[in-house]
matplotlib code that plots the C-alpha trace (Angstrom):
import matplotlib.pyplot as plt

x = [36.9, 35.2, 31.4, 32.0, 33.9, 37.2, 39.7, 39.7, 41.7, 45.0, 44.7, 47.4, 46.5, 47.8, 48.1, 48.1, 50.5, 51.1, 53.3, 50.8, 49.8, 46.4, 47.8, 50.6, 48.4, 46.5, 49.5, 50.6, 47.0, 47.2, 50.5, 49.3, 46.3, 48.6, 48.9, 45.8, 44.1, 47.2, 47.3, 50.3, 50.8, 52.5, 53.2, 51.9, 53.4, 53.0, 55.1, 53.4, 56.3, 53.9, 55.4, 59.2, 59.5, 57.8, 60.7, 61.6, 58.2, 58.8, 62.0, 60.1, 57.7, 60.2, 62.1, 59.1, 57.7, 61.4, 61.5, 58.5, 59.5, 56.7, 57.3, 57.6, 55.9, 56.9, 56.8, 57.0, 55.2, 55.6, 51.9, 52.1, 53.4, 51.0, 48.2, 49.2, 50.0, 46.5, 45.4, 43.5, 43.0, 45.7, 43.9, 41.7, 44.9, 46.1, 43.7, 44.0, 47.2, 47.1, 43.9, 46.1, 49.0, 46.8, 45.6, 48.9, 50.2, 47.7, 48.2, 51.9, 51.5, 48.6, 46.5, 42.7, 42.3, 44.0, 43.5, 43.1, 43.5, 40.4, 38.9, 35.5, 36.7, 37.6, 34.2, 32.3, 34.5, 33.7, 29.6, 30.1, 32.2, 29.5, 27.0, 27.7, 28.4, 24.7, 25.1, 22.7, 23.0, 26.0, 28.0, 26.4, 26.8, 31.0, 33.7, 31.7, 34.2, 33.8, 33.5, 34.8, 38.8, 38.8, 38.7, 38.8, 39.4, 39.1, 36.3, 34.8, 37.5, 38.2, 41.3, 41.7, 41.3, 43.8, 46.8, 45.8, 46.4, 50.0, 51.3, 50.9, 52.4, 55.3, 54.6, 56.5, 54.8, 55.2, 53.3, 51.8, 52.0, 49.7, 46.6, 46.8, 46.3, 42.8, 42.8, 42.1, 38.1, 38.3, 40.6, 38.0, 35.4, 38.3, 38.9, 36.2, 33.0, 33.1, 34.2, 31.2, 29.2, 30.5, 28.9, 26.0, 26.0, 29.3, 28.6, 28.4, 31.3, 29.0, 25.7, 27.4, 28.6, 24.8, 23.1, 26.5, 25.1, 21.6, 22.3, 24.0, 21.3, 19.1, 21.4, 21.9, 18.0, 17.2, 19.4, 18.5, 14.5, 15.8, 17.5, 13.9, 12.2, 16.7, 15.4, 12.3, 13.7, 17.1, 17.3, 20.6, 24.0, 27.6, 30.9, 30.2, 26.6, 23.4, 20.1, 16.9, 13.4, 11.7, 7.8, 8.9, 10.9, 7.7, 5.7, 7.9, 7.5, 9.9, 12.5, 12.7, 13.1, 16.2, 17.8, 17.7, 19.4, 21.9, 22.4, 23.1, 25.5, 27.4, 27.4, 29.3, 31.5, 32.0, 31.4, 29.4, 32.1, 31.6, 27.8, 25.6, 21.8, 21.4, 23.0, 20.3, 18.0, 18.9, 19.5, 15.9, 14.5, 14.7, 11.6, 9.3, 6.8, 7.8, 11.4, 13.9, 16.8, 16.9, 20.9, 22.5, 26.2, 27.4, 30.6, 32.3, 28.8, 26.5, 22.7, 20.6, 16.9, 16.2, 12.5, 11.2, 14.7, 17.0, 20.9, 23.3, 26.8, 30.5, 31.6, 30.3, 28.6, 28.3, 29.1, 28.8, 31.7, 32.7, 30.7, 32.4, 31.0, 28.7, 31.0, 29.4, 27.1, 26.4, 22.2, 20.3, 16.7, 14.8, 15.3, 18.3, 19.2, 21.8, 22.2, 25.3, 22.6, 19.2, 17.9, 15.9, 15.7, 13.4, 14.4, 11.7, 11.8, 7.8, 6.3, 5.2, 1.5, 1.6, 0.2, 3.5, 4.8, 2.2, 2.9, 2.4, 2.2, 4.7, 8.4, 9.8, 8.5, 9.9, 10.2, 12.9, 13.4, 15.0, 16.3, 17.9, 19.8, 23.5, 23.2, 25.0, 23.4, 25.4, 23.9, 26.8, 27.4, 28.0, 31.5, 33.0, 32.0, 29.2, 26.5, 23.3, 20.3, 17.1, 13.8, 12.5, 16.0, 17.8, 21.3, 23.2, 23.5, 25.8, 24.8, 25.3, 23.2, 20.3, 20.2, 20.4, 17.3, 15.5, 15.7, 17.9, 19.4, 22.8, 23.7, 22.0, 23.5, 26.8, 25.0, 21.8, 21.6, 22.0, 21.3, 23.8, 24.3, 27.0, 27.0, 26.4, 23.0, 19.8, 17.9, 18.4, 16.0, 12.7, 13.8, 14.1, 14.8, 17.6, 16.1, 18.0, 16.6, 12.7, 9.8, 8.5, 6.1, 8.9, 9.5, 8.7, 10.8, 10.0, 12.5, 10.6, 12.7, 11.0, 13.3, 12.5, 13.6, 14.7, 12.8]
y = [85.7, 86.3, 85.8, 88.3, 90.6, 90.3, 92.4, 94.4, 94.0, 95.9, 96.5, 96.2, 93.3, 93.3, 89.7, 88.9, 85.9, 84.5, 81.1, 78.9, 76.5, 78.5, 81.9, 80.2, 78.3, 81.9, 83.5, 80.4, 80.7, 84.6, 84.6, 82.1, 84.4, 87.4, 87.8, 86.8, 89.4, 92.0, 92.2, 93.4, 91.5, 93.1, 90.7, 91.8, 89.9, 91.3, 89.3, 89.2, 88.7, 85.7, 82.6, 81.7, 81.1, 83.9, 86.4, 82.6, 82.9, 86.7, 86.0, 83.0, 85.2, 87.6, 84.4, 83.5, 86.8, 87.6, 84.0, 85.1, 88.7, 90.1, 93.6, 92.3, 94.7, 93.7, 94.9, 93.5, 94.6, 93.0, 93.0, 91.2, 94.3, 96.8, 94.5, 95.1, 99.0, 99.1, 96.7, 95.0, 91.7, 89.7, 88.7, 91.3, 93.4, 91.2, 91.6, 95.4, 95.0, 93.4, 95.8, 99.2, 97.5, 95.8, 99.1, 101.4, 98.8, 99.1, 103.2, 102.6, 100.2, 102.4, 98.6, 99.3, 95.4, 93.6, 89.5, 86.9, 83.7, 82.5, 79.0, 77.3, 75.9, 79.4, 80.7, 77.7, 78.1, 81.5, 81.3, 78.6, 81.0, 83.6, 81.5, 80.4, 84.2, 84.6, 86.7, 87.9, 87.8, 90.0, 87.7, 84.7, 85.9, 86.4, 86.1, 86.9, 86.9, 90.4, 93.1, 96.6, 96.2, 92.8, 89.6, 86.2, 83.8, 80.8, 81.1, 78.3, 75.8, 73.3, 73.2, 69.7, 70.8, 73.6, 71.4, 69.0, 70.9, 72.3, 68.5, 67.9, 70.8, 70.4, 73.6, 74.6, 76.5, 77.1, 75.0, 77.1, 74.7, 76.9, 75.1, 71.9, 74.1, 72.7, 75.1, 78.1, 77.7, 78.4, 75.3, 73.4, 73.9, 73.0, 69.4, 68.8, 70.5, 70.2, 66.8, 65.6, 67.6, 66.2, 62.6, 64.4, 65.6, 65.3, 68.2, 70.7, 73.1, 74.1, 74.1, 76.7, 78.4, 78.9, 79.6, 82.2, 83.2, 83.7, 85.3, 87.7, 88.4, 88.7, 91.9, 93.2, 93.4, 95.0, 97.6, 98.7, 99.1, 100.5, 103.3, 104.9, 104.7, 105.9, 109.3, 109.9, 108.9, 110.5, 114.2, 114.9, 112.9, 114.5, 113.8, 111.1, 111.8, 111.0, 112.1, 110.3, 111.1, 109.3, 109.8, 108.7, 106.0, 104.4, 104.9, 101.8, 97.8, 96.6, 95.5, 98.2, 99.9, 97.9, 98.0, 101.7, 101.4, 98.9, 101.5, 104.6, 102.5, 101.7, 105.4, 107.2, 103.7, 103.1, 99.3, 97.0, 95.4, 94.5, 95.4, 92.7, 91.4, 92.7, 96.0, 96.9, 96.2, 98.1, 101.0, 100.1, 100.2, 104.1, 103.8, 102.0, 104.0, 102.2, 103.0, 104.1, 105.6, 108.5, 107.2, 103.7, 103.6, 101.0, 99.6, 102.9, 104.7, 106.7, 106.9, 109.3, 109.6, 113.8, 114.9, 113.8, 112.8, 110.0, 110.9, 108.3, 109.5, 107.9, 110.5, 110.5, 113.4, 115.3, 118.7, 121.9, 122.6, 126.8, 126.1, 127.4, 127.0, 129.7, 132.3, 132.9, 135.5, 137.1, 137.5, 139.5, 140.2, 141.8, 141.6, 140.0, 140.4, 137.7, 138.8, 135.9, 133.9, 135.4, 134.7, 137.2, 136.0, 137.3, 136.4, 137.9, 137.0, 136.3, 135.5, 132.0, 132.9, 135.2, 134.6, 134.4, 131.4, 129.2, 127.2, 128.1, 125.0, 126.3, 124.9, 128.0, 129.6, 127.9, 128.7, 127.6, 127.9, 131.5, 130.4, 127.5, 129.3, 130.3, 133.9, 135.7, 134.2, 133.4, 131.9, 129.4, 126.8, 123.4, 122.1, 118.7, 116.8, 118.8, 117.1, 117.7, 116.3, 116.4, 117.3, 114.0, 112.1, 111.0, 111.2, 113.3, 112.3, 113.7, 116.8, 115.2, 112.1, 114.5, 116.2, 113.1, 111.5, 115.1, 115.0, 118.1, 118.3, 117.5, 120.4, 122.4, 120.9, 123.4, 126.6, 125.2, 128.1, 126.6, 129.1, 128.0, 129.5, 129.6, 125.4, 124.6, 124.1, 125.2, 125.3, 123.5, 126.2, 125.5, 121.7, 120.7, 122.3, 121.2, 119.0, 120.7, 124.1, 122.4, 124.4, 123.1, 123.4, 125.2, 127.3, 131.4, 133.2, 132.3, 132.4, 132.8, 132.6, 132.9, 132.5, 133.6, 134.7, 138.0, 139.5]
z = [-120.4, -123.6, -122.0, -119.2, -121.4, -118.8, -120.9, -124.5, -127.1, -126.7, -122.6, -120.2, -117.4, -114.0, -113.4, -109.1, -108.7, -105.2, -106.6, -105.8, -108.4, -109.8, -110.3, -112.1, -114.3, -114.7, -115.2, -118.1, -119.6, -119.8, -121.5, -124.1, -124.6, -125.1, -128.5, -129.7, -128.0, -127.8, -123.8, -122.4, -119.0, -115.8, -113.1, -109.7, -106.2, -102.3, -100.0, -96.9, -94.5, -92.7, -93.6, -93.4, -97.3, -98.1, -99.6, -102.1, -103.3, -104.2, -105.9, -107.5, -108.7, -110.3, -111.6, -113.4, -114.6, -116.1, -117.6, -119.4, -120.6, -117.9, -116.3, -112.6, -109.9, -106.3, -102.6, -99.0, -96.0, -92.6, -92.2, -88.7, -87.1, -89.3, -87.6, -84.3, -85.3, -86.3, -83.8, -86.6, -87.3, -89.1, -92.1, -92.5, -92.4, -95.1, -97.2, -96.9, -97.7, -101.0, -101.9, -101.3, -103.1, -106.2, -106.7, -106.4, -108.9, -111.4, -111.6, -112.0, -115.0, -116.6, -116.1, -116.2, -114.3, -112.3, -112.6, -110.0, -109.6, -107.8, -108.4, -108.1, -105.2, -103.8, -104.7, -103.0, -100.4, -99.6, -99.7, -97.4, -95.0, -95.8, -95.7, -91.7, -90.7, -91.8, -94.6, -96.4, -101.0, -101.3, -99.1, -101.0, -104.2, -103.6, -106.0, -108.9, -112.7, -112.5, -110.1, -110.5, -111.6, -110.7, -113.2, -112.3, -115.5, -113.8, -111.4, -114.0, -113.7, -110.3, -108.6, -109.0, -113.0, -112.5, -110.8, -113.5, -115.9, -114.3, -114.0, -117.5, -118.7, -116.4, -114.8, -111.4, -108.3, -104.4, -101.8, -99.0, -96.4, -94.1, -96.7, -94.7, -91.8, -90.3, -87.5, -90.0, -91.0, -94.7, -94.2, -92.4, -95.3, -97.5, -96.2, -94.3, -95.0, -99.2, -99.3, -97.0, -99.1, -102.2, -101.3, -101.2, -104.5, -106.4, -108.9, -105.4, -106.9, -109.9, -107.4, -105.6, -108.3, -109.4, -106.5, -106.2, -109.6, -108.7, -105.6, -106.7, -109.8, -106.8, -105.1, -108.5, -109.1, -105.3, -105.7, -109.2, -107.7, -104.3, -106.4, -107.1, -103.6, -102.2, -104.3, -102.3, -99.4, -99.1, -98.1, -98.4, -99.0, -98.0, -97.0, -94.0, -93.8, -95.1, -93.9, -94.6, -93.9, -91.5, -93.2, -96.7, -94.7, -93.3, -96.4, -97.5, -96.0, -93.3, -95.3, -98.2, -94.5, -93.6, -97.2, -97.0, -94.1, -94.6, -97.6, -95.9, -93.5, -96.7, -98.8, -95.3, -94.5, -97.7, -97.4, -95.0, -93.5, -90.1, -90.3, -90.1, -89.1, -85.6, -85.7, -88.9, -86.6, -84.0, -86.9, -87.8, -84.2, -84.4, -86.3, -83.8, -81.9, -78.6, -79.1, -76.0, -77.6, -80.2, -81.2, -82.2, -82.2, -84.9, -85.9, -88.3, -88.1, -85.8, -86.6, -84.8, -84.8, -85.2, -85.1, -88.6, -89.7, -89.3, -89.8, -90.5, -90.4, -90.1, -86.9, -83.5, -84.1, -87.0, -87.0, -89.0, -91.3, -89.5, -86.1, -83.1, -79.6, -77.9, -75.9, -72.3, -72.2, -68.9, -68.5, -65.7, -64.6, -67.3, -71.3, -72.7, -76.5, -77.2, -80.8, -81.5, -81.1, -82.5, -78.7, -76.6, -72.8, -70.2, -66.4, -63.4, -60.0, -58.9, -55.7, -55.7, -54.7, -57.7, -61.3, -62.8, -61.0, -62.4, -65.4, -68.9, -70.9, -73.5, -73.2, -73.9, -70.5, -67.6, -63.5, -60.7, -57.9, -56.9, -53.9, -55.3, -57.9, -57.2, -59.0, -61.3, -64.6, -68.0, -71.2, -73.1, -75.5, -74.2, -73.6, -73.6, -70.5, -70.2, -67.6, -65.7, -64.0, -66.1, -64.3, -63.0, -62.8, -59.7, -61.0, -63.7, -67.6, -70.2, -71.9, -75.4, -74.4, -73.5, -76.3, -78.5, -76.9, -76.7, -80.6, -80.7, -84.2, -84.6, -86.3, -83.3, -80.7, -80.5, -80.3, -78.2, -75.4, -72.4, -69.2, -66.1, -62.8, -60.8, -60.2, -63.6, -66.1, -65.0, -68.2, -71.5, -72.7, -74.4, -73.6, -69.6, -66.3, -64.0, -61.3, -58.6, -59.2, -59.3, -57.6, -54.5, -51.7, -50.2, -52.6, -51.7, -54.7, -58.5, -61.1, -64.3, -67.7, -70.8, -74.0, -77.9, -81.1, -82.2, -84.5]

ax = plt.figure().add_subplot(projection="3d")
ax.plot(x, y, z, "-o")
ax.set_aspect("equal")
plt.show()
């Protein structure tokens, strides 16, 4: 406690206690500890409601933090049912669970940590678990003494040391019978995996404890150099999005690439759960020259490749905060000032032998077909399940797909003019024609549409 500076002198510590025999012996240890360093202690239990002796092990708790003179802080949550509420899984739900609750107990007692139990079994344990989900040295350097609110005073000490230590001191506990449970995988590494690697080396707790250590000294050092090249990089960071610029992106190697990345993923999720190897690479395949798609959906995050930018945000799409869709403006032949949108548009009818039915080689002049356009005219907005068949495509493809892989900025996308006849879009304008309305060597009558700004 004293070498990773756990607690001060005079704080309040919420101490987690489950019943089980190492957050009783923390619990024990703490309260020996109390007045030598002036802690007040505040007894923290969450009864999951998942095992049939789990409201004894509350009342146990409450036994023992009252035996003790402890403030006793308790709640229950049937967190079976919240899982399927959420449709979650169960012990990921769990562990939410005990997070939200940790942390609503801590404001209530005025604690500025909470304690934990965790032993260097726990923490070997969980690199092993982490380490055969692939992940990378966040997930191997888990359950360090101190993260955030969160101490663990015997992260140091076995759990053979810690029951040990409870027999001779004639301490009482609860047995969580679900430990013998070899169905569960952290219960497979428990009995199986660590002993076998025991015979191997017999000091393997404290090897994994070190290369926990190192591994996490690793993370530690990456992210205090990615902070400098994150500032030339990132454009802009708000609520559930961050933007990124693609040519100071590729000024950096591949895997400064991917770290940005995963980094982004984590500023609008707020973690990296659930992310892991292949969807940063799909994230990272935005960058490629020989890419397909312009978007990757990912698990909590969307990240869309725009022009010289790559935006990486937590909602399908973002949006601009006050946008409203584009009301439909009616358009004839001639000059048409759409001033709502700071768009002039010029619509002719030509012969097709004439000079005005040839191309122009700009994308903001474009001819259809006149006889294959169901007149009246109307510039709009798009709509939700908006859909239409790009020049050169056999079948029809969602409006918001389009514009994604035409590299239409996000923040565009709403109030991108969109010329429709009577059926539906001709012209995403200055983008792509609607196949239907094509010229052909059929066509007689030239619809010529020319769209720019107003000055």
């Amino acid at each position: 406690m004293a070498k990773h500076a756990m607690v001060a002198r005079g704080d309040e510590l919420l101490v987690a206690v489950s019943g089980g025999v190492d957050s009783v012996v923390l619990l024990e240890l703490l309260c020996r500890l109390a007045d030598e360093l002036s802690m007040t202690l505040t007894v923290a239990h969450l009864d999951h409601g998942l095992r049939s002796t789990s409201a004894e092990d509350a009342a146990f708790v409450e036994r023992l933090a009252h035996a003790r003179g402890l403030r006793f802080v308790g709640r229950h949550v049937d967190v079976r049912d919240l899982a399927r509420s959420r449709g979650g899984n169960l012990e990921a739900t769990a562990r939410e669970c005990r997070h939200e609750f940790l942390e609503h107990a801590m404001v209530q007692v005025g604690a500025r940590r909470v304690a934990l139990g965790h032993s260097l079994d726990d923490r070997a344990e969980t690199v092993l678990f982490n380490l055969a989900r692939g992940a990378g040295l966040t997930g191997l350097g888990a359950l360090p003494p101190v993260r955030d609110r969160i101490v663990r005073p015997l992260i140091a000490v076995s759990r053979a040391e810690i029951r040990a230590f409870a027999v001779d001191e004639g301490l009482s506990w609860c047995e969580d019978e679900t430990n013998a449970d070899r169905t569960l995988s952290r219960n497979r590494i428990r009995h199986c995996v660590l002993p076998e690697l025991a015979r191997i080396n017999p000091k393997v707790l404290d090897a994994f404890a070190r290369a926990s250590d190192l591994a996490a000294e690793e993370a530690a050092l990456a992210a205090t150099l990615l902070s400098s090249v994150w500032d030339s990089v990132c454009l802009t960071v708000e609520d559930g999005q961050v933007v990124l610029s693609v040519p100071a992106l590729r000024e950096s190697v591949e895997m400064v690439q991917r770290a940005l990345l995963r980094r982004a993923l984590a500023e609008v999720r707020g973690d990296l759960t659930g992310i892991e190897r292949v969807h940063v690479d799909n994230a990272h395949g935005l960058l490629s020259p020989y890419r397909g798609a312009r978007v990757v959906h990912l698990p909590g995050a969307t990240v869309c490749l725009e022009r010289d930018r790559i935006v990486v945000s937590s909602r399908e799409e973002p949006v601009v905060p006050g946008s409203a869709p584009v009301p439909s403006h009616p358009v004839h032949l001639g000059v048409n000032d759409l001033h709502g949108l700071g768009v002039r548009l010029v619509l002719a009818l030509d012969d097709a032998s004439s000079e005005g039915a040839t191309a122009s080689g700009t994308p903001f002049v474009e001819r259809a077909d006149a006889d294959r356009v169901a007149f009246p005219l109307h510039v709009r907005g798009r709509l939700p399940g908006d859909r239409f068949r790009p020049l050169g495509m056999t079948g029809q493809k969602k409006l918001n797909a389009f514009m994604i892989d035409a590299a239409i900025p996000a923040a565009q996308r709403d109030r991108w003019p969109l010329l429709c006849d009577q059926r539906g879009i001709i012209w995403v304008t200055g983008v792509r024609l609607a196949d239907p309305v094509k010229l052909t060597c059929a066509t007689r009558k030239v619809l010529r549409m020319e769209a720019g700004t107003l000055r």
